[in-house]
Structure formats: C-alpha cells, structure tokens
N, C-alpha and C positions, 0 to 999 in steps of 0.2 A: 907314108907321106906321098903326096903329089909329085909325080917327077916330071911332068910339064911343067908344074909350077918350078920347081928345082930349078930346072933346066932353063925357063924364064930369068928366078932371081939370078943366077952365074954369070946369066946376059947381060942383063943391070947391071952388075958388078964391072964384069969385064970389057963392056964400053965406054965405063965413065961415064954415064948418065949426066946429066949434072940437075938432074932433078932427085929428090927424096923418094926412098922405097915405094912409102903408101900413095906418095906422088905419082907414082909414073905408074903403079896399080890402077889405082881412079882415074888416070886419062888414057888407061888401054882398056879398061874392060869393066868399068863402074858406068852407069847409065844415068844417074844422077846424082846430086851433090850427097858428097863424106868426108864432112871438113875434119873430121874427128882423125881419120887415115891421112888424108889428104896433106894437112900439115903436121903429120907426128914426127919429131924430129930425131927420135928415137927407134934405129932400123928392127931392135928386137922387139919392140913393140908392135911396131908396122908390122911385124910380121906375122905374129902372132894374129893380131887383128884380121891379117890376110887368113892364115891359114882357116882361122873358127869360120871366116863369111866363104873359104870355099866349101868345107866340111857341111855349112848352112844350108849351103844353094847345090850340096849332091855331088861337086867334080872332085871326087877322090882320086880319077885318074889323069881327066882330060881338065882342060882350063877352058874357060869363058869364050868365045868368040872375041873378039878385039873389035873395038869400036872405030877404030882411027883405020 
C-alpha cells in the first residue's frame, strides 16, 4: 500500500473534512473532471477507486503533486 496515500486518508479523517473521500482526492490531485469518484458516497469504494488510479498512474510510494 501507499503510505503517502495512507498518511493522506488519516488526514481526511482526522480533520473532519466535510467533503467526501473521492471528493477532496479530485480537488487535491485530479486535473480533470471524475464525477464517478467525485461524488461516490461510499468511502470504500472511493477508495478503492483511489487506490487502482494510483496503482494506474505508477505512485506506489509517493502521491501526485496537489493541484490546490
């Protein structure tokens, strides 16, 4: 597993977001629209979804650049 990412989700968590998983993925480090994540209301899904598009795009260690 990703422990940036890890380390990321704990964050999510533990500042009370008040945005959805795949939510606050797509406005940190998505470049364009994934409405499919974006509004998945379901966090193990989001996650899932997160984990295969990092596995996709190569960061098994490191996470994406952040857009914001």
């Amino acid at each position: 597993m990703n422990k940036d990412y890890a380390k990321w989700k704990q964050k999510h968590y533990s500042k009370n977001y008040n945005e959805r998983l795949g939510q606050h993925f797509v406005c940190d480090f998505i470049h364009q629209p994934w409405p499919e994540l974006f509004y998945e209301d379901d966090d193990k899904i989001a996650d899932e979804m997160i984990r295969e598009w990092l596995t996709a795009h190569h960061y098994y260690v490191t996470m994406p650049r952040k857009i914001n």
